[in-house]
C-alpha positions in Angstrom: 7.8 23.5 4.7 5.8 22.3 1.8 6.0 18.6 1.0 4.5 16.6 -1.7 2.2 14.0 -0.2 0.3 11.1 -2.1 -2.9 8.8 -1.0 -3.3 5.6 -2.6 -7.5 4.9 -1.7 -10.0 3.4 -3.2 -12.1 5.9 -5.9 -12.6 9.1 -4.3 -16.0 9.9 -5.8 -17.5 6.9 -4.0 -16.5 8.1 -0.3 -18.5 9.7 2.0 -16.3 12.6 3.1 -18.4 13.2 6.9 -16.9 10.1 7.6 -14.1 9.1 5.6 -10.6 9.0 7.5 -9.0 9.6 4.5 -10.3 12.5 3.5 -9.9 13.8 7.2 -6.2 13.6 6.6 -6.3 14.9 3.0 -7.9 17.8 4.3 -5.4 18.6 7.4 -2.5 18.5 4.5 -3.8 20.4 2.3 -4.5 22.6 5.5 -0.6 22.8 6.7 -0.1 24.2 2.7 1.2 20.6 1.6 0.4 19.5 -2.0 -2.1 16.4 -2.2 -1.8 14.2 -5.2 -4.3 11.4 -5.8 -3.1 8.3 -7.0 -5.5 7.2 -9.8 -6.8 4.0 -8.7 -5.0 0.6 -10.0 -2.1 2.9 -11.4 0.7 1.9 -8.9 3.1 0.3 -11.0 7.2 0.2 -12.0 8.8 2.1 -15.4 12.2 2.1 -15.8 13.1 0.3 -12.4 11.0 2.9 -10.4 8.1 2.3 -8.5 5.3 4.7 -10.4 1.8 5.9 -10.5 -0.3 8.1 -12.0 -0.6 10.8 -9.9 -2.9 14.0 -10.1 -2.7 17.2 -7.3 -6.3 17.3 -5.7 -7.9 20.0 -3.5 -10.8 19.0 -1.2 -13.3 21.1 0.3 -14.8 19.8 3.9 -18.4 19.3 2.3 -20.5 16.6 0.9 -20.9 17.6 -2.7 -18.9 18.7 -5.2 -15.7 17.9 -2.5 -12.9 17.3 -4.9 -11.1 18.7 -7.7 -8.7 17.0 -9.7 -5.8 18.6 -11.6 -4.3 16.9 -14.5 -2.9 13.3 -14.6 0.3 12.6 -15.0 2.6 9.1 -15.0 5.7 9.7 -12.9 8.2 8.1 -10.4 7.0 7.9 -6.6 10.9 9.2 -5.7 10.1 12.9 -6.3 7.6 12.6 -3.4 7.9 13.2 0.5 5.4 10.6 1.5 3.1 7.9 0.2 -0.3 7.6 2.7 -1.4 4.0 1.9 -5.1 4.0 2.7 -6.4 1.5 0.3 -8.9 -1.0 2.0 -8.9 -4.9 2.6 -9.2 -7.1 1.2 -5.6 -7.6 1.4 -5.7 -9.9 -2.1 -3.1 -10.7 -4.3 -3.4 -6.9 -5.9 -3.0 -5.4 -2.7 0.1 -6.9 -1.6 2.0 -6.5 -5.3 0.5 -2.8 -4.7 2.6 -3.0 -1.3 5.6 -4.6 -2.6 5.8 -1.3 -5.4 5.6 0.9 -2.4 8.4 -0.6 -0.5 10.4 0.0 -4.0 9.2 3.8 -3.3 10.7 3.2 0.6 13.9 2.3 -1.0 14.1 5.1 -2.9 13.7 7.4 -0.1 9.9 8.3 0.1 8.2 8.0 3.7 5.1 5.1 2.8 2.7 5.0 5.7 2.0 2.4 6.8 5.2 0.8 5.9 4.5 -1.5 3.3 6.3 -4.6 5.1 3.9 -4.2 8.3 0.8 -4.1 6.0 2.2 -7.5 4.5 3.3 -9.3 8.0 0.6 -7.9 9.4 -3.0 -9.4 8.9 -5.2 -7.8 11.0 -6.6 -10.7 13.1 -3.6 -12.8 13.1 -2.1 -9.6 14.3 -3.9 -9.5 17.2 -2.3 -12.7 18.4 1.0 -11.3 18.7 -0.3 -10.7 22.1 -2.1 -13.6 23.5 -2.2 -12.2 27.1 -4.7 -9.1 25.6 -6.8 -11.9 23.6 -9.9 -13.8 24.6 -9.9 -17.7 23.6 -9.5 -17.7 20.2 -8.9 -20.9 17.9 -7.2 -20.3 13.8 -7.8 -23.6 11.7 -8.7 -24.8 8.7 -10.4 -27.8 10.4 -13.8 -28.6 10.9 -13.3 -30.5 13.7 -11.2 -28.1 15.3 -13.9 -25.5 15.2 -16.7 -28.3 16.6 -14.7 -28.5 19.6 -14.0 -25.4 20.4 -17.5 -25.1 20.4 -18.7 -27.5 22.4 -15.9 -25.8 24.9 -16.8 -22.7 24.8 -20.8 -23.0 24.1 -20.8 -19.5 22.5 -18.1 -18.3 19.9 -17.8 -16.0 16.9 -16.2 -17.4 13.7 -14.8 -14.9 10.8 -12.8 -14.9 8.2 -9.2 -14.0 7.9 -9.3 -11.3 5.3 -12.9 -9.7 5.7 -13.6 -6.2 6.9 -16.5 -4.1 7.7 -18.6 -7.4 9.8 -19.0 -9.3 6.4 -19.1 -13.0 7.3 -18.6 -12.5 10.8 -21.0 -15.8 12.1 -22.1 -16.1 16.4 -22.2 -19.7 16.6 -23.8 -21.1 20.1 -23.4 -25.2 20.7 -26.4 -26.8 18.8 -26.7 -24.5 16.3 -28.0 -26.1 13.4 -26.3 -24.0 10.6 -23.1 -25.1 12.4 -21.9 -27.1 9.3 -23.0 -24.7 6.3 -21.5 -21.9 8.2 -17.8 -23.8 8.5 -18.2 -25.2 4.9 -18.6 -21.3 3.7 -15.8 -19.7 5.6 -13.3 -23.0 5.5 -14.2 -23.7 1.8 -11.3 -25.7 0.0 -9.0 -24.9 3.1 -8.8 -21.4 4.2 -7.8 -20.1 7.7 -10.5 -19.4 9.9 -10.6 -17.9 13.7 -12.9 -18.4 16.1 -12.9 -16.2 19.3 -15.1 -16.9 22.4 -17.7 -14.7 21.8 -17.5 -11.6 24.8 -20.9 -10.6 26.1 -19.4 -7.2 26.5 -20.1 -6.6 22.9 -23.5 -5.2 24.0 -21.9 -2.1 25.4 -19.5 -1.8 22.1 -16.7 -2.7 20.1 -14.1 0.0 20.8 -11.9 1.5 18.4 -8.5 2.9 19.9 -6.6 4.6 17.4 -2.7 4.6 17.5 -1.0 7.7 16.1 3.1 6.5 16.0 2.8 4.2 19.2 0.5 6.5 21.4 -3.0 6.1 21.9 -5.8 9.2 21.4 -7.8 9.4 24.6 -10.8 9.1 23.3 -12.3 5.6 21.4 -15.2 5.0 19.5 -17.5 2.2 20.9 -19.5 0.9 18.0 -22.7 -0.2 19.7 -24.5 -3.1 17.9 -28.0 -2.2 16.7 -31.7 -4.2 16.7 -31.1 -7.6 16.5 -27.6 -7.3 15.1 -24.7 -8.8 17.2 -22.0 -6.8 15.1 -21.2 -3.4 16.3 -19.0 -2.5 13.0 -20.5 0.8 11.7 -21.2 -0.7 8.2 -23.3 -3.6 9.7 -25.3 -0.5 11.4 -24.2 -0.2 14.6 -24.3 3.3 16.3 -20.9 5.2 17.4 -20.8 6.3 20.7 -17.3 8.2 21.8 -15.4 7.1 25.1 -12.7 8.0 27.2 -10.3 5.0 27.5 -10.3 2.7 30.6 -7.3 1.6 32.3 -7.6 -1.5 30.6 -7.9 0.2 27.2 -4.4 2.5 27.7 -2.6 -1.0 29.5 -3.2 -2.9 26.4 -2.5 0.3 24.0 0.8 0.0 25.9 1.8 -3.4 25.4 1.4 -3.1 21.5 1.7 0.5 20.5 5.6 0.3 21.0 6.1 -2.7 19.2 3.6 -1.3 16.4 5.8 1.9 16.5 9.1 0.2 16.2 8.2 -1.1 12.3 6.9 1.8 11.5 3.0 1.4 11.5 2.5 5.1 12.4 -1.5 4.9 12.4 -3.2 2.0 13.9 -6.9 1.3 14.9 -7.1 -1.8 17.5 -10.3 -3.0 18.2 -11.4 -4.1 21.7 -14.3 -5.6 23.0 -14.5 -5.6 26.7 -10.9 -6.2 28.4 -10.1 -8.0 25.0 -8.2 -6.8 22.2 -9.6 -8.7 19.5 -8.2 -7.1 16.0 -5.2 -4.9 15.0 -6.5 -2.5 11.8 -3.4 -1.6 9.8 -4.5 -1.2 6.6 -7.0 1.8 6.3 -8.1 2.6 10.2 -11.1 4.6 10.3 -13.3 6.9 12.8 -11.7 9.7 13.0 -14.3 12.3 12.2 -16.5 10.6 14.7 -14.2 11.1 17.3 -13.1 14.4 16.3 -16.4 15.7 15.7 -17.5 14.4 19.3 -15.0 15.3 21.6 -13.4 18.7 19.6 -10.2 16.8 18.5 -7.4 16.8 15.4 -6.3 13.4 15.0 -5.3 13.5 11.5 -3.0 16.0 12.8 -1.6 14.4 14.7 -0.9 11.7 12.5 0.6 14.8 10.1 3.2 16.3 13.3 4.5 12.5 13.3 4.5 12.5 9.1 6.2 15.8 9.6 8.9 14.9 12.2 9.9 11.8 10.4 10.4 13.5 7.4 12.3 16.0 9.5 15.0 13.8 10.6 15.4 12.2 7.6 
């Protein structure tokens, strides 16, 4: 059956499609004979009382030029759609949520948003991860200097980040002594924002994994992203190298304990990021490495992604 499916990203002619998620799962859509329509960017909106956007159909071609055609804009109501794919990345600012909170008008109105818009705003993505302390190393949230300078001195070693960053950006390894310590706090805490810390995991050498969750289920495969050099960040836009896995016991056991619950509000795709035995981030928002994984180990994750799309729409 055809259905009319939407992605609200960030501009399309910036991406690079031999690695964009997105595009993976444009491109398995358009493949089941689905219509694609791209959301212009910044045009989510509500006329009339109904969530709206301007919304042109797209084809995509699996190549790195010339991979997108647009047809021709138009402004019209999200309720004539099947589903909304939210893929937009962090940060998750003010824009981002009142994006979210005119796709949960769309949800009213009967269109399938994924992920649902409520889990992208309950759900920061390192907070998240807390939901389950007994899958977490140490970690500390504050907006406390001293705080921080004692879970320090506890732990000798830590990491400190942001709450809202992505992609390794101000992700700091702090080791007791360190005499950037109080420049470092002053630019992540500022005038008072939350900031974790997280007992930094040796482990990290050999990768930080990324487990992708298609509607509560973990693919079998994960992508360690190996830190590079002298670089202690494995994220693949700091330059670390991706090198596919099979999951460990430990891997599918903490899949288990928060796939389910993920499931159950209705955050169909999910990337959780593990380092070690240690799940240390829950990626709702815009997870990524899919055509790494696919590419490696012969795999369709996007469609599987689309069969759960499909089914829910099914029994709707």
């Amino acid at each position: 059956m055809n259905r009319h499916i939407a992605v609200v990203m960030d501009p399309i002619e910036k991406i690079k499609p031999v690695k964009d998620t997105t595009f993976a799962l444009m491109l398995e859509a358009q493949r089941r004979g689905h219509t694609v329509h791209y959301v212009a960017p910044g045009s989510l909106g509500v006329r009339g009382g109904e969530a709206s956007a301007r919304l042109a159909p797209i084809r995509v071609e699996d190549r790195d030029h010339e991979y997108f055609t647009l047809g021709e804009e138009t402004l019209r109501p999200l309720r004539g759609l099947d589903a909304v794919l939210m893929r937009k990345d962090p940060p998750v600012d003010a824009q981002f949520i009142h994006d979210t909170q005119v796709l949960s008008m769309a949800e009213d109105a009967g269109v399938l948003v994924v992920n649902r818009p409520q889990g992208l705003r309950d759900l920061n993505e390192k907070l998240a991860a807390l939901l389950f302390p007994h899958c977490c190393p140490e970690t500390l949230v504050s907006r406390n200097a001293a705080d921080f300078k004692a879970f320090i001195r506890e732990h000798g070693d830590v990491v400190v980040k942001p709450l809202d960053g992505m992609g390794g950006r101000s992700i700091f390894r702090i080791r007791q002594g360190d005499g950037n310590l109080n420049v470092i706090l002053e630019t992540l805490i500022g005038d008072g924002a939350l900031t974790m810390a997280q007992k930094y995991l040796p482990e990290i050498r050999d990768g930080d994994k990324r487990i992708l969750l298609v509607d509560g289920e973990p693919v079998p495969y994960a992508l360690a992203r190996i830190p590079q050099g002298d670089e202690f960040r494995g994220n693949l836009a700091a330059g670390g190298r991706g090198e596919g896995r099979p999951l460990t016991e430990r891997d599918r056991w903490i899949a288990a304990q928060v796939g389910p619950w993920l499931k159950a509000r209705g955050m169909l795709f999910v990337g959780l990021d593990v380092i070690g035995d240690y799940l240390t981030e829950v990626n709702v928002t815009s997870p990524t490495c899919v055509r790494e994984l696919d590419a490696q180990f012969g795999l369709n994750i996007a469609g599987l992604l689309l069969d759960a799309i499909e089914a829910r729409l099914d029994r709707k």
